[in-house]
Legacy VTK file of the C-alpha trace (Angstrom):
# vtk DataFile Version 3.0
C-alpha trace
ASCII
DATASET POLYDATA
POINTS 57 float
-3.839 10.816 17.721
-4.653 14.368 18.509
-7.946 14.495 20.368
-9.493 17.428 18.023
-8.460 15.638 14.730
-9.950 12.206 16.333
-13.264 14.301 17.187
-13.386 15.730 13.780
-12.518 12.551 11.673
-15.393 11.019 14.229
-17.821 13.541 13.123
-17.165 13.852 9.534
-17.652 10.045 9.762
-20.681 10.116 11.608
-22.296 13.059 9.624
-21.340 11.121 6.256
-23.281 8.327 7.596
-26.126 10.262 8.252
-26.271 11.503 4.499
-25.782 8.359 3.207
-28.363 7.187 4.498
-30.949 9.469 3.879
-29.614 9.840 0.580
-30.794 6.377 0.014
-33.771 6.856 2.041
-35.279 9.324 -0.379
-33.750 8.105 -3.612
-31.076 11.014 -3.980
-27.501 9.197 -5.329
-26.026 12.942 -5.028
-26.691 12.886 -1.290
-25.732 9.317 -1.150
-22.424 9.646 -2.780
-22.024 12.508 -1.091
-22.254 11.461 2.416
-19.791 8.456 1.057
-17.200 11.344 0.008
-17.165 12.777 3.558
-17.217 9.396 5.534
-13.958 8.356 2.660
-12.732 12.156 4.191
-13.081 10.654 7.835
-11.279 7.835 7.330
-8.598 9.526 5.630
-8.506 11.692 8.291
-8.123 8.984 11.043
-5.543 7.026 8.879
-3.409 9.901 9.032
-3.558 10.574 12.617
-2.853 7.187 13.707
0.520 7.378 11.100
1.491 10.453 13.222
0.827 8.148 16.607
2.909 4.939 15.286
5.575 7.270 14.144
5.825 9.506 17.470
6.637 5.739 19.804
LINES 1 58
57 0 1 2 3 4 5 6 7 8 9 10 11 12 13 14 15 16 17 18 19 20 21 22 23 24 25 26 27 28 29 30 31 32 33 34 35 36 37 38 39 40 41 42 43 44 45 46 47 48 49 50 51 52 53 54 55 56
């Protein structure tokens, strides 16, 4: 996996998280399903990397 896409798929993860749960922290289901939407875009993004990885062996 390339190390920038790992960092960003990381971070999007990470920052998702973080808006999830104060989403639910304060009762906003925008924020919440927001921050969802961008930890569903991490994944995606790691998924996708390690494809590249199983594919370059």
């Amino acid at each position: 996996m390339s190390k920038d896409q790992k960092a960003k798929a990381k971070k999007e993860q990470a920052k998702g998280k973080a808006e999830e749960t104060l989403g639910r922290a304060v009762g906003n289901e925008r924020m919440t399903a927001k921050g969802r939407a961008e930890q569903m875009k991490g994944d995606a993004r790691q998924a996708k990397e390690k494809e590249k990885d199983v594919f370059k062996h």
